[in-house]
C-alpha positions in Angstrom: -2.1 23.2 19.9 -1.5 19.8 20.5 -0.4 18.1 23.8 2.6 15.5 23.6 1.1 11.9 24.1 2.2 10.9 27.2 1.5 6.8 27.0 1.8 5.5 23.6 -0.5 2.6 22.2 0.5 -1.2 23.2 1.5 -1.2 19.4 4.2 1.3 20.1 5.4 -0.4 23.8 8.4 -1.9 22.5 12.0 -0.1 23.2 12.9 -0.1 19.4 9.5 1.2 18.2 11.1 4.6 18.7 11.2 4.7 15.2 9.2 3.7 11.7 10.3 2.2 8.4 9.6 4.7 5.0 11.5 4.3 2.0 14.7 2.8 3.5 14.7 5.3 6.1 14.0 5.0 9.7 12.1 8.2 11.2 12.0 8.8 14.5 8.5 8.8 16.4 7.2 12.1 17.6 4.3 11.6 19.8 1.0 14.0 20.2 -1.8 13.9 21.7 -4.9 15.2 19.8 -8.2 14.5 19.0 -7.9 11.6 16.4 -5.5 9.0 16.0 -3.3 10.2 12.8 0.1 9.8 11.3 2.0 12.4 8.9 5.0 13.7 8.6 6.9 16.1 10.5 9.9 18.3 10.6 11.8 15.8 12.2 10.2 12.4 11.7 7.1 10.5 11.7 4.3 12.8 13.8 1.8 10.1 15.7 -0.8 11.6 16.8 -3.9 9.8 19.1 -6.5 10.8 22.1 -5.8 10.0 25.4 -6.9 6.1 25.7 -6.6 5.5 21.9 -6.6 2.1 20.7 -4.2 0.2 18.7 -7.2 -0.4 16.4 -7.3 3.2 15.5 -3.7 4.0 15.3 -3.1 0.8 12.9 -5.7 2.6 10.2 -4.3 5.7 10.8 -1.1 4.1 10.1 -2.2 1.9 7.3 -3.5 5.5 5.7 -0.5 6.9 5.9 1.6 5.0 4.4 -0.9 4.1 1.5 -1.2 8.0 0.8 3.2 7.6 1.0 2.7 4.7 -1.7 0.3 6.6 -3.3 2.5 9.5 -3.9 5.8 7.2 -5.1 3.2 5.6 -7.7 1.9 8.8 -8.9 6.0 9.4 -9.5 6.9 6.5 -11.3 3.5 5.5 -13.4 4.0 8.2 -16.0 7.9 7.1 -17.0 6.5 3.5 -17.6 3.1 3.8 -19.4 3.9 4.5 -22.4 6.2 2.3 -23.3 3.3 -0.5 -22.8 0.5 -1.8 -25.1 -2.0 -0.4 -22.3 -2.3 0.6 -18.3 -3.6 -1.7 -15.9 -6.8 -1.7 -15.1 -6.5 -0.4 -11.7 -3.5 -0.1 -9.0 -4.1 -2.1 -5.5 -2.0 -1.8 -2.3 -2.4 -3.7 0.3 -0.6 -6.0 2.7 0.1 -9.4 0.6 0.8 -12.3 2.4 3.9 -13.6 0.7 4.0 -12.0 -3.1 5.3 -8.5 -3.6 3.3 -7.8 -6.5 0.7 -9.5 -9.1 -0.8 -8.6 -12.2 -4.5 -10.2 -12.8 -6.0 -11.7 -16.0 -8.2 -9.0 -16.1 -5.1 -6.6 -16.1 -5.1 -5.4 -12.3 -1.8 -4.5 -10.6 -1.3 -5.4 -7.4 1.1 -4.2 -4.9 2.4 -5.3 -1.3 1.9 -2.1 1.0 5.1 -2.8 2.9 7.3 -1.9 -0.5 6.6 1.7 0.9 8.7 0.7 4.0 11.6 -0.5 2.0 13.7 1.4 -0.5 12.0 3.3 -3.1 14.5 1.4 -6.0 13.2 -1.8 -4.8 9.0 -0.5 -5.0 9.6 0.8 -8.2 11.6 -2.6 -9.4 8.8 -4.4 -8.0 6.4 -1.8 -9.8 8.5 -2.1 -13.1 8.4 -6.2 -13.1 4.4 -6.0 -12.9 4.1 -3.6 -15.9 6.1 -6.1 -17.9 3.5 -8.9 -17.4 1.3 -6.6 -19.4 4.0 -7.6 -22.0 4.8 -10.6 -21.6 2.5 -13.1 -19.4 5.5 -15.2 -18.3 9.2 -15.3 -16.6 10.8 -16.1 -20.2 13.7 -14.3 -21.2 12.1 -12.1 -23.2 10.2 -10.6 -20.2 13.4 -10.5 -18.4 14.4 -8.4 -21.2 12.1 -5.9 -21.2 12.4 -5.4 -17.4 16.2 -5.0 -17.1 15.3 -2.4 -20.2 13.2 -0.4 -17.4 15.0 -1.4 -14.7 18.7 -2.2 -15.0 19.8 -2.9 -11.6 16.8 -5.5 -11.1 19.0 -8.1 -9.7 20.4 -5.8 -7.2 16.3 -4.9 -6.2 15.4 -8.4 -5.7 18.2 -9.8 -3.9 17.7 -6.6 -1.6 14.2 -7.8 -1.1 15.4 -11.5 -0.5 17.8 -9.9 2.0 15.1 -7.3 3.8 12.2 -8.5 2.7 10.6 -10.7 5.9 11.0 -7.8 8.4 9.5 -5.3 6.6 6.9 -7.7 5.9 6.7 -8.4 9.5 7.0 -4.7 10.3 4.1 -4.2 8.0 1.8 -6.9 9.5 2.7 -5.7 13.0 1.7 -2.1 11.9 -1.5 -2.6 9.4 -2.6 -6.0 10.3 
């Protein structure tokens, strides 16, 4: 059985780090105290756990795993709607933590992703998610791609002026937490 965690990482000393961003929502913190550092979810919240001493090295990966598997699992949701209304799939499916894009698509075909649209609202991921797949249609911002997004996604506007609005802090929050 694990302990409680009685002194949280530096990462964590903040007053308002009593909670975490996922999907929109903010989940309170329940701390434990275990053998590795690790972060799931609970009954009530987000469960962090970490050993007695643990770094903010080791709870950032653990924290940078969790939320991938989160992103993981919202992908695995949405993928299968889109495909096969394209010509093909990308080549592969990246997250990570991008500097200032939310999402690309390479020439080669391979999607790319901002981690910290897992923190946000799941319409706004899947908008981003949607407007990537449509580069596999059309290479461009012309109106026809904007066609075939709002076909897929019809409240696009109201997705990326949510990310305009929200979209530095949970950046922020995700380079505080990952980076």
């Amino acid at each position: 059985l694990a302990k409680r965690a009685s002194t949280p990482t530096r990462l964590f000393a903040r007053e308002h780090d009593q909670e975490l961003h996922l999907r929109g929502e903010r989940l309170p913190i329940e701390w434990r105290e275990g053998r590795f550092a690790r972060a799931e979810l609970g009954e009530h919240g987000l469960r962090l756990t970490q050993p007695a001493g643990g770094s903010d090295q080791r709870m950032r990966a653990a924290l940078k795993d969790f939320y991938l598997q989160q992103a993981r699992i919202d992908l695995g949701l949405w993928l299968p709607k889109y495909l096969p209304t394209l010509p093909r799939a990308p080549v592969a499916v990246k997250l990570r933590p991008l500097s200032s894009l939310w999402g690309s698509l390479s020439p080669s075909d391979g999607l790319s992703l901002d981690l910290a649209l897992v923190l946000g609202r799941p319409s706004a991921f899947e908008y981003v998610l949607v407007h990537e797949l449509c580069h596999l249609l059309q290479r461009n911002h012309s109106p026809k791609f904007w066609r075939e997004v709002e076909t897929r996604c019809p409240d696009w506007h109201t997705q990326r002026d949510y990310l305009k609005l929200h979209g530095q802090s949970l950046k922020a929050e995700a380079r505080r937490l990952f980076l």
